[in-house]
N, CA, C and O atoms as a GROMACS GRO file, in nm:
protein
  444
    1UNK      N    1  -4.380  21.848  -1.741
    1UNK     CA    2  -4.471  21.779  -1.828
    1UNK      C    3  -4.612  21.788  -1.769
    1UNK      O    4  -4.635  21.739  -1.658
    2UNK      N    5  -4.695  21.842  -1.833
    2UNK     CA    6  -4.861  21.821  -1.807
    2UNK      C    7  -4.910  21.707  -1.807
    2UNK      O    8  -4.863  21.627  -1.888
    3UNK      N    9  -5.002  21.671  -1.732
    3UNK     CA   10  -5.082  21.528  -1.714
    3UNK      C   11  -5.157  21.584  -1.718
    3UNK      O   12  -5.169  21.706  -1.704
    4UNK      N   13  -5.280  21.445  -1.756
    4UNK     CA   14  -5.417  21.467  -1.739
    4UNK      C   15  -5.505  21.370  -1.671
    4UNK      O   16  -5.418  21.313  -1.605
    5UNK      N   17  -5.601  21.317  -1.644
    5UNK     CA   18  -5.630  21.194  -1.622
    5UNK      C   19  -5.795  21.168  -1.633
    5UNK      O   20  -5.867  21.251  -1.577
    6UNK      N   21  -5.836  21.094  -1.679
    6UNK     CA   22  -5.995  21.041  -1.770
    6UNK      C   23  -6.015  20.932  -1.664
    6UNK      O   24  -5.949  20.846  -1.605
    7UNK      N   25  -6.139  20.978  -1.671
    7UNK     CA   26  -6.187  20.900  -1.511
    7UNK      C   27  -6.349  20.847  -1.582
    7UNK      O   28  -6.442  20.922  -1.611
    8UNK      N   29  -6.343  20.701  -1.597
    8UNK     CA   30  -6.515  20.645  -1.664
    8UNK      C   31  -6.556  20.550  -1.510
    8UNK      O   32  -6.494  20.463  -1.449
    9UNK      N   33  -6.638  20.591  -1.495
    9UNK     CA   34  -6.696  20.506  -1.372
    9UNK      C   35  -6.826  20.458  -1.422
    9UNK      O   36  -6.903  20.552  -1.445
   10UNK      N   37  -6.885  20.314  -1.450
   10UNK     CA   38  -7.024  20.222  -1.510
   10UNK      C   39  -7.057  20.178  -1.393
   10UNK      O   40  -6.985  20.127  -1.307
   11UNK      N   41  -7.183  20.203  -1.391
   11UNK     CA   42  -7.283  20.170  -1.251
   11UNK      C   43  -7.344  20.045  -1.320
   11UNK      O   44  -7.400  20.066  -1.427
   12UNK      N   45  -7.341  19.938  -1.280
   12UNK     CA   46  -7.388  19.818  -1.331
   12UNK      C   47  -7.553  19.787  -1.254
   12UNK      O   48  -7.590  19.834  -1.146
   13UNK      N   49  -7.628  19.702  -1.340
   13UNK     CA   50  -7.744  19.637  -1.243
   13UNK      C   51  -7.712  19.507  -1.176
   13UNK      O   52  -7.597  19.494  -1.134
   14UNK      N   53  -7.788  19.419  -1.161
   14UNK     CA   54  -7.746  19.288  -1.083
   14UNK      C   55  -7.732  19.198  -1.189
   14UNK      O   56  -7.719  19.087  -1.139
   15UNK      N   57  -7.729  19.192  -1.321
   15UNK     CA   58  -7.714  19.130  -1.416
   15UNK      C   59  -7.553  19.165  -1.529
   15UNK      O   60  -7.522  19.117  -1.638
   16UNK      N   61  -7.474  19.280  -1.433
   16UNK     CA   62  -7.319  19.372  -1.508
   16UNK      C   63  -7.414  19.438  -1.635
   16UNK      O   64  -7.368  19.466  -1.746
   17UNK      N   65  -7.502  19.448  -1.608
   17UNK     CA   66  -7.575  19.569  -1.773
   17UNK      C   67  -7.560  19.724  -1.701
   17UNK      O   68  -7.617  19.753  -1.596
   18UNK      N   69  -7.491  19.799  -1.763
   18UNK     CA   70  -7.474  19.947  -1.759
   18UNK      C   71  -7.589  19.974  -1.751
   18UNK      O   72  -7.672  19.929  -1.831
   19UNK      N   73  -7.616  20.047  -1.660
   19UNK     CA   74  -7.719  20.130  -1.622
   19UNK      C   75  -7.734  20.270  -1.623
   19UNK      O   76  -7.841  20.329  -1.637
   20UNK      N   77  -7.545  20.354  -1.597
   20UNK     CA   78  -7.527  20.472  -1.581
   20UNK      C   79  -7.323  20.480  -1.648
   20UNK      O   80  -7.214  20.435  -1.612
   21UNK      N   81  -7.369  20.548  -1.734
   21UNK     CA   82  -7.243  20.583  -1.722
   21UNK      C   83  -7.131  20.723  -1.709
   21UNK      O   84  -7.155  20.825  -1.774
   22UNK      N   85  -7.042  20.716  -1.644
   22UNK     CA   86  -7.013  20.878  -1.616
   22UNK      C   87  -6.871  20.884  -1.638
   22UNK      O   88  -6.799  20.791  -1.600
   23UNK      N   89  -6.808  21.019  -1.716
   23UNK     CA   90  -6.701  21.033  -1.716
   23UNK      C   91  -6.650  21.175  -1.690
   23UNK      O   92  -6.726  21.270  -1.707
   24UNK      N   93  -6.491  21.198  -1.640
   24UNK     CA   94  -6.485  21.305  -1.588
   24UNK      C   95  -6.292  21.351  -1.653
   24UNK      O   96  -6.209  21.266  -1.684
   25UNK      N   97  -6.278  21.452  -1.656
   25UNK     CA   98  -6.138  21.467  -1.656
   25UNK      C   99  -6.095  21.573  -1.594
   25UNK      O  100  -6.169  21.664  -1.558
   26UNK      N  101  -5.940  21.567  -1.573
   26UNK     CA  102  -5.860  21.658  -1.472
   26UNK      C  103  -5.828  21.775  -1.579
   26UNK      O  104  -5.758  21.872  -1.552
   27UNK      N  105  -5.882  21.754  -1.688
   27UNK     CA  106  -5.813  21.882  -1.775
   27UNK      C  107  -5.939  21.949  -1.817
   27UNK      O  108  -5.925  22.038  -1.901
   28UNK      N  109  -6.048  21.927  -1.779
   28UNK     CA  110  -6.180  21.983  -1.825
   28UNK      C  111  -6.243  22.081  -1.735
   28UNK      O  112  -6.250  22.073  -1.612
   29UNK      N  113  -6.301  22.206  -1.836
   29UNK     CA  114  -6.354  22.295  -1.746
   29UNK      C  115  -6.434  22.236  -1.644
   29UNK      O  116  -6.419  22.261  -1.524
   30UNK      N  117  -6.531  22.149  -1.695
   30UNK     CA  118  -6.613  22.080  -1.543
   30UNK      C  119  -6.529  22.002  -1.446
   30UNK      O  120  -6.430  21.938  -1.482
   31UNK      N  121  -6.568  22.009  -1.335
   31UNK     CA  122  -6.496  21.952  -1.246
   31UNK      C  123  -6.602  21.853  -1.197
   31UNK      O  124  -6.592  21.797  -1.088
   32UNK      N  125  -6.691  21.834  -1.269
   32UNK     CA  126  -6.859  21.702  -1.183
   32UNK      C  127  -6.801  21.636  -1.300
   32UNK      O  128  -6.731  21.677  -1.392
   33UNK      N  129  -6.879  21.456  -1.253
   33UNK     CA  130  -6.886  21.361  -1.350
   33UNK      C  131  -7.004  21.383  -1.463
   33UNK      O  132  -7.120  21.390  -1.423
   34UNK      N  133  -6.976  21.393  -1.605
   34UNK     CA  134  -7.062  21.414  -1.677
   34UNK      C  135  -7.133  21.235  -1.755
   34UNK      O  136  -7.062  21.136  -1.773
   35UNK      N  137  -7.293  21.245  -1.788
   35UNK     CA  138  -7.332  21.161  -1.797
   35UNK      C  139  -7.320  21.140  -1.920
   35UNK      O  140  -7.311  21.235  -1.997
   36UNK      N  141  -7.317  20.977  -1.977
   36UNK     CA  142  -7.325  20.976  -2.095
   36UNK      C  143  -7.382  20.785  -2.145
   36UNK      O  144  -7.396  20.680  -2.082
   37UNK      N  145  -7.396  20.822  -2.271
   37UNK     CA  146  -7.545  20.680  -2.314
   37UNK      C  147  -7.503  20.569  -2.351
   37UNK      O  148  -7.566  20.464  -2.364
   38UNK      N  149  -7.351  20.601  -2.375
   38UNK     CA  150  -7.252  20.556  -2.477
   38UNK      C  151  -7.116  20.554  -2.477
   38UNK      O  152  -7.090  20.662  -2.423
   39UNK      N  153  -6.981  20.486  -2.508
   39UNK     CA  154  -6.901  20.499  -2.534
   39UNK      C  155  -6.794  20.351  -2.611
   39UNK      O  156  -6.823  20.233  -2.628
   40UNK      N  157  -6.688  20.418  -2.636
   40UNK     CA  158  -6.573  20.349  -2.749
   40UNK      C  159  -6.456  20.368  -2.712
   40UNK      O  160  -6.393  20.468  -2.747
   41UNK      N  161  -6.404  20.275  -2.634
   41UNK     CA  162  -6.256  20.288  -2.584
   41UNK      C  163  -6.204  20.228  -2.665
   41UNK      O  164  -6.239  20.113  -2.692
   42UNK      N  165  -6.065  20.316  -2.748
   42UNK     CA  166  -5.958  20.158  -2.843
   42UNK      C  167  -5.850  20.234  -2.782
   42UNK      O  168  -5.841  20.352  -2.750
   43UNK      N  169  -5.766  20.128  -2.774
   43UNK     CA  170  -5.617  20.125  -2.706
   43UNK      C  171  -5.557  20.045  -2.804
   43UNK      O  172  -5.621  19.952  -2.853
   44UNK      N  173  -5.426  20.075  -2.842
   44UNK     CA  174  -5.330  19.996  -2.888
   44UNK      C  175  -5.232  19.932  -2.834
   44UNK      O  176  -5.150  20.012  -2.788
   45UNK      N  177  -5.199  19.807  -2.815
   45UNK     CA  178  -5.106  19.744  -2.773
   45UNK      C  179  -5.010  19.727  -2.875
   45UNK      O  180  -5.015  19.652  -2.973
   46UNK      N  181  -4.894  19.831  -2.826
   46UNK     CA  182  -4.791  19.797  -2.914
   46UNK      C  183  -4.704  19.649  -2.900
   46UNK      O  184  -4.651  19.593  -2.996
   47UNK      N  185  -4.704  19.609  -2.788
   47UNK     CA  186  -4.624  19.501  -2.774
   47UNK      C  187  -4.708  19.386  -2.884
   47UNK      O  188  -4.653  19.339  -2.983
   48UNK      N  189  -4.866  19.350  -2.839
   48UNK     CA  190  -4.947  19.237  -2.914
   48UNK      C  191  -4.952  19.296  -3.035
   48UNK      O  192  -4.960  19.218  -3.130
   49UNK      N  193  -4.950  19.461  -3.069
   49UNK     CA  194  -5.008  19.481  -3.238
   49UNK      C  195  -5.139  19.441  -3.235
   49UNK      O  196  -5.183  19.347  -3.301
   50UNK      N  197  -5.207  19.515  -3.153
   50UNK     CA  198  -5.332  19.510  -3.210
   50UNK      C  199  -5.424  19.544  -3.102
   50UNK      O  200  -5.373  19.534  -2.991
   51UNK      N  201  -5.558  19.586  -3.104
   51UNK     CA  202  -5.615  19.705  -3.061
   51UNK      C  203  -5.734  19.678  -2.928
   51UNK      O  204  -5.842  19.626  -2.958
   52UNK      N  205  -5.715  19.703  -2.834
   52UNK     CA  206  -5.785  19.656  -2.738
   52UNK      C  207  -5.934  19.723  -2.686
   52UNK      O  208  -5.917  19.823  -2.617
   53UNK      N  209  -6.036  19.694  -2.701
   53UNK     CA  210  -6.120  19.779  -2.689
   53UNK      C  211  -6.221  19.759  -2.564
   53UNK      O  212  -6.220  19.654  -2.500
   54UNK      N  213  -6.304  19.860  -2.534
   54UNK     CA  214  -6.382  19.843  -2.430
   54UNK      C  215  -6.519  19.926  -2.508
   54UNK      O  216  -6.498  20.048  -2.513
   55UNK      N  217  -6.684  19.873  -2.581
   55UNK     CA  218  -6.796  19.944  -2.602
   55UNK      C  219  -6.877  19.915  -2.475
   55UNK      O  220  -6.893  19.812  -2.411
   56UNK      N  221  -6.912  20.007  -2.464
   56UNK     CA  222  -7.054  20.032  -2.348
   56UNK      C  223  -7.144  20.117  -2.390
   56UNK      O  224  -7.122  20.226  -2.443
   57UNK      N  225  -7.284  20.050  -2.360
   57UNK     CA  226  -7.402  20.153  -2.385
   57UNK      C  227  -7.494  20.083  -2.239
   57UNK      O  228  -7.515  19.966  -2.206
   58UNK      N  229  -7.534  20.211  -2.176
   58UNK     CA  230  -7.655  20.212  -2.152
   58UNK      C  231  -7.797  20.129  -2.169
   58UNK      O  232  -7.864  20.172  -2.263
   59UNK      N  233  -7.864  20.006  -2.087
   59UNK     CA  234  -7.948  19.976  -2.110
   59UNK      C  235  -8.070  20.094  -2.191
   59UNK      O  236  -8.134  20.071  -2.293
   60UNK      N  237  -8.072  20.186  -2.131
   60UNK     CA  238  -8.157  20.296  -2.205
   60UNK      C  239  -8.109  20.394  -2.327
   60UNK      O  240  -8.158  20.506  -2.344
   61UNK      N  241  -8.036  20.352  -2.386
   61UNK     CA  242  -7.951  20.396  -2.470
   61UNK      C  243  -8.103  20.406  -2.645
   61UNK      O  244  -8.158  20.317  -2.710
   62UNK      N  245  -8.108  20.500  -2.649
   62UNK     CA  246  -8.236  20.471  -2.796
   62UNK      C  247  -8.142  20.403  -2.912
   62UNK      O  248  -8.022  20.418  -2.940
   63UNK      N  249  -8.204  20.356  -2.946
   63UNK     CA  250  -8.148  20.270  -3.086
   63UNK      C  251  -8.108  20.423  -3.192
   63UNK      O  252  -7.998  20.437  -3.244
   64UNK      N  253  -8.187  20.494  -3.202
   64UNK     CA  254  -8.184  20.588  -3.306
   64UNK      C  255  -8.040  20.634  -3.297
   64UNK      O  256  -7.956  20.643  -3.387
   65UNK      N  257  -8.025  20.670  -3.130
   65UNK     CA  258  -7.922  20.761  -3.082
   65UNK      C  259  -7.791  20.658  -3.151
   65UNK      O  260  -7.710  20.691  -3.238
   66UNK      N  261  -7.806  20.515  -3.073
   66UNK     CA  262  -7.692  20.427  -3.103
   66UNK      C  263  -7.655  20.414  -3.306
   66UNK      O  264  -7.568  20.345  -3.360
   67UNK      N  265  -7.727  20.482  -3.354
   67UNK     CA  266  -7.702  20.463  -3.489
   67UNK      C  267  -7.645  20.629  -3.553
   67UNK      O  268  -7.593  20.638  -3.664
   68UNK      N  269  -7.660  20.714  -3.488
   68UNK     CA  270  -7.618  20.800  -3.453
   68UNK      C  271  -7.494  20.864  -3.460
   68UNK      O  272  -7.441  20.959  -3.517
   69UNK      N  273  -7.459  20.741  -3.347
   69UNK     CA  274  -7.319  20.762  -3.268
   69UNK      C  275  -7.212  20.690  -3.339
   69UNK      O  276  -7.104  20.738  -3.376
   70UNK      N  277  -7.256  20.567  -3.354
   70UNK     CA  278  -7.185  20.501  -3.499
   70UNK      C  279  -7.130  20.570  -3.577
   70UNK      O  280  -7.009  20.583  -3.596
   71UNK      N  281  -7.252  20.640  -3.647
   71UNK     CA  282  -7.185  20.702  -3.764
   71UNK      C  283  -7.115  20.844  -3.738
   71UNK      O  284  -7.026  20.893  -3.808
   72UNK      N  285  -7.162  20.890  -3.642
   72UNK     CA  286  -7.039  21.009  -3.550
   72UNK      C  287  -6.870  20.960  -3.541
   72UNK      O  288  -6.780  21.008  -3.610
   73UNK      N  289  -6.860  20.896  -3.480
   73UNK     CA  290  -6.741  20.777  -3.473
   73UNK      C  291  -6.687  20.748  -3.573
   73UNK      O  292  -6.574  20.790  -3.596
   74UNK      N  293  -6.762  20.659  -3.673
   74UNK     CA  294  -6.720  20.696  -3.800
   74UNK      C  295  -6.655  20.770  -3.869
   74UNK      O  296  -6.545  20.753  -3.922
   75UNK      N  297  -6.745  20.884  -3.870
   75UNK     CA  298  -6.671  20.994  -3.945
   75UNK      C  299  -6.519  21.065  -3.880
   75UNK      O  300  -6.423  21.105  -3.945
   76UNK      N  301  -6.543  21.062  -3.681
   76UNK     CA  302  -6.440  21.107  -3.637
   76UNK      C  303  -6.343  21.021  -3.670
   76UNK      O  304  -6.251  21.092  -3.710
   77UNK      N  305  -6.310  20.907  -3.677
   77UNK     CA  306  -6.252  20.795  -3.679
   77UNK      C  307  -6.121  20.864  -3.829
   77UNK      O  308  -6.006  20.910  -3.833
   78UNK      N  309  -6.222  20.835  -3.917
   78UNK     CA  310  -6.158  20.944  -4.027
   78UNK      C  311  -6.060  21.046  -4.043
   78UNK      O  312  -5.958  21.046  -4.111
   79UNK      N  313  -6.121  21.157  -3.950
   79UNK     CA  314  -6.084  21.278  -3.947
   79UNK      C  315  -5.907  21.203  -3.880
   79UNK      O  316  -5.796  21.241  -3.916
   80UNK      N  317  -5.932  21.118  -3.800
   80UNK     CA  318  -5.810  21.144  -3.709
   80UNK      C  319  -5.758  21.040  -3.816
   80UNK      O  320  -5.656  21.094  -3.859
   81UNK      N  321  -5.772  20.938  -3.872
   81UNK     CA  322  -5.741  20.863  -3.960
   81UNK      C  323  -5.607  20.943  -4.068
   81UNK      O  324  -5.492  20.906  -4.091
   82UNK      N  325  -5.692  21.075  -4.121
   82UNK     CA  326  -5.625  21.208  -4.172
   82UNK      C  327  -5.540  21.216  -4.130
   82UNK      O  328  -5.460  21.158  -4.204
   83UNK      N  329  -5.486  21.258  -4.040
   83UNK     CA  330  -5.445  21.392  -3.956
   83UNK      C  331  -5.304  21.273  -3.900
   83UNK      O  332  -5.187  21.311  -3.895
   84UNK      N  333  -5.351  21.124  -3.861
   84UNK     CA  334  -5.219  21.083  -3.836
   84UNK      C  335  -5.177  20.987  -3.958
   84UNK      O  336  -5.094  20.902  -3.927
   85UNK      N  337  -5.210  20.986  -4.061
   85UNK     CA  338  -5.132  20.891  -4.147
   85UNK      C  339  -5.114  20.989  -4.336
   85UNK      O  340  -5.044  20.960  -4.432
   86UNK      N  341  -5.185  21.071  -4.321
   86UNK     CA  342  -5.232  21.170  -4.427
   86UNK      C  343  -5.309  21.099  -4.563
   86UNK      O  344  -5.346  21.166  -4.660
   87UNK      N  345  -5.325  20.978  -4.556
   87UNK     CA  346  -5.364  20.907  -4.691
   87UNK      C  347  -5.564  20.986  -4.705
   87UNK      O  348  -5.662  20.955  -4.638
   88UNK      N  349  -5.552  21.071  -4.797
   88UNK     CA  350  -5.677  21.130  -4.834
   88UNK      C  351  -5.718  21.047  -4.883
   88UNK      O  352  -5.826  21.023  -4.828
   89UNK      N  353  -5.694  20.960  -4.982
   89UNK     CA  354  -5.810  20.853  -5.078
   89UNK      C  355  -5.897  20.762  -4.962
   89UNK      O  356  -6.018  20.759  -4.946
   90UNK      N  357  -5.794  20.694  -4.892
   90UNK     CA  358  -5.901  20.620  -4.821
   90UNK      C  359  -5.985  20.664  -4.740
   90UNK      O  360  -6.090  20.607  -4.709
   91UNK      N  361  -5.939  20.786  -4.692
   91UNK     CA  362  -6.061  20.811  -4.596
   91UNK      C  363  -6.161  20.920  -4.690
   91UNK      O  364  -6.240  20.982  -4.617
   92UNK      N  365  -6.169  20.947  -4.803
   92UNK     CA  366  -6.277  20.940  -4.894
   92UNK      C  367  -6.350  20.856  -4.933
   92UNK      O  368  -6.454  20.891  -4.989
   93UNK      N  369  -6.321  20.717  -4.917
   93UNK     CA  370  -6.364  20.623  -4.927
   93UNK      C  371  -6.490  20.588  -4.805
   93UNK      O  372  -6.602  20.539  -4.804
   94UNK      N  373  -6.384  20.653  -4.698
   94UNK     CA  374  -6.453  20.611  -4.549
   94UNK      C  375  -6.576  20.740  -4.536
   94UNK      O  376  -6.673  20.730  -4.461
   95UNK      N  377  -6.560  20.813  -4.590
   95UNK     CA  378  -6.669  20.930  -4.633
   95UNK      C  379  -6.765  20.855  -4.699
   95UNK      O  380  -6.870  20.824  -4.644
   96UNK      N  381  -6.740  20.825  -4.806
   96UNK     CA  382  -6.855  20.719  -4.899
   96UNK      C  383  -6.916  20.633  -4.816
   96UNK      O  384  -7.039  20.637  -4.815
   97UNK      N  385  -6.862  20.560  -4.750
   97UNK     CA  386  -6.898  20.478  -4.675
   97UNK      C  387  -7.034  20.504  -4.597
   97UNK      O  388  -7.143  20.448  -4.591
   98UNK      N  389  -6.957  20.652  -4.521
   98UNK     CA  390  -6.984  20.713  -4.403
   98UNK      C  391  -7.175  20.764  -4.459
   98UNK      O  392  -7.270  20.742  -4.384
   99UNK      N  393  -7.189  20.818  -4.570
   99UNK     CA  394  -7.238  20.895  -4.624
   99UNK      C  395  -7.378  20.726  -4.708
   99UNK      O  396  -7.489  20.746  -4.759
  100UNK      N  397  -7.320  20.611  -4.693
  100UNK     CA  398  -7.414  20.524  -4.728
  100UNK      C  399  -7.453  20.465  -4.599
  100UNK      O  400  -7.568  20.423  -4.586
  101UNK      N  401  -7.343  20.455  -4.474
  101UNK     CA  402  -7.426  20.389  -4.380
  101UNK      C  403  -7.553  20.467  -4.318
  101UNK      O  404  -7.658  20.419  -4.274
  102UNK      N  405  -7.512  20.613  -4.328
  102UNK     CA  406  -7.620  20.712  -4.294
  102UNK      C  407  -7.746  20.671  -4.393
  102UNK      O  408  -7.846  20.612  -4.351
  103UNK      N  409  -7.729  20.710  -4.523
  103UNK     CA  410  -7.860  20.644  -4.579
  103UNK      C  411  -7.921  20.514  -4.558
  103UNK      O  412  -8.040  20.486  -4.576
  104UNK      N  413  -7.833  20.441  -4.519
  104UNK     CA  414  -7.913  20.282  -4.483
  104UNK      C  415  -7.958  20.306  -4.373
  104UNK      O  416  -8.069  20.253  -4.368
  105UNK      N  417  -7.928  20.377  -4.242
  105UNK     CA  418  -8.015  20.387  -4.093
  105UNK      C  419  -8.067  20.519  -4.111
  105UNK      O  420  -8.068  20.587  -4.008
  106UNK      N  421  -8.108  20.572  -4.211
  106UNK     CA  422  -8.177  20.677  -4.234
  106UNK      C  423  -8.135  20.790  -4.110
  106UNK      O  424  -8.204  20.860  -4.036
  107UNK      N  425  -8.037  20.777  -4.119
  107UNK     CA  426  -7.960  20.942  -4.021
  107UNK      C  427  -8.004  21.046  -4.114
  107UNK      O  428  -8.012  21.036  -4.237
  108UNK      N  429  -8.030  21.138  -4.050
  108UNK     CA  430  -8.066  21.273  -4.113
  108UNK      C  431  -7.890  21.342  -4.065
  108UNK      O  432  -7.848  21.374  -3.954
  109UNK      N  433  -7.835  21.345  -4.175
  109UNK     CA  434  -7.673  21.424  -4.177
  109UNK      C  435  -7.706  21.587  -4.170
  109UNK      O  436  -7.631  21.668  -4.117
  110UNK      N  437  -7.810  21.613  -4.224
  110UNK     CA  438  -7.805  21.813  -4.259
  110UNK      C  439  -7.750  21.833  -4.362
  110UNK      O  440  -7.725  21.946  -4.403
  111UNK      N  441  -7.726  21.749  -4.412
  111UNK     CA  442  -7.679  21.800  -4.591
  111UNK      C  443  -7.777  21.754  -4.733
  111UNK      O  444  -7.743  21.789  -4.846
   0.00000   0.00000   0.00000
C-alpha cells in the first residue's frame, strides 16, 4: 500500500495570528516547504457526523486574493461534490451560485 503524508507547519506572531504558512508533501515533486496565504482543512468525523475544520490566512493575505480563493473553493468544492455523489442539478445550482458570488465581489472569472 502507498502512503503519503501532508505536512502544514503556521508560524504564529506573539498574538497566535499566522504570519507564514507552509506546506509540504511526501508524494510531491518538490521536496522544500511551499508557501502559501491561505488555506481550508475539512475532515469528517464519521463517528460525530459531522465535519471538522481548520481556516487559516495569513495576516498579509489581500482581501482581493481572499475573495478569490473563496470562490476557487467553491467551485472546487463542486467539482468534487460531482464526482462523489453524481447529483448534477445541485451542483448547477452551486455554479449559479458560484457565478453570482463572483459578480457580487466583482471577481473577474475570464468568461
Amino acid at each position: 500500500m502507498k502512503k503519503a503524508e501532508i505536512k502544514v507547519t503556521v508560524e504564529l506572531d506573539e498574538k497566535n495570528v499566522p504570519e507564514a504558512i507552509l506546506w509540504e508533501s511526501t508524494d510531491s515533486e518538490t521536496k522544500e516547504s511551499v508557501p502559501t496565504k491561505a488555506m481550508i482543512l475539512a475532515l469528517w468525523d464519521h463517528n460525530y457526523k459531522n465535519a471538522m475544520r481548520i481556516d487559516l490566512w495569513t495576516k498579509d493575505m489581500p482581501v482581493d486574493e481572499m475573495k478569490r480563493f473563496f470562490y476557487e473553493t467553491l467551485q472546487t468544492m463542486g467539482d468534487s461534490f460531482l464526482r462523489a455523489t453524481g447529483e448534477q442539478n445541485i451542483v448547477e445550482d452551486l455554479r449559479d451560485y458560484c457565478a453570482h458570488f463572483a459578480d457580487k465581489m466583482g471577481i473577474d472569472t475570464g468568461k
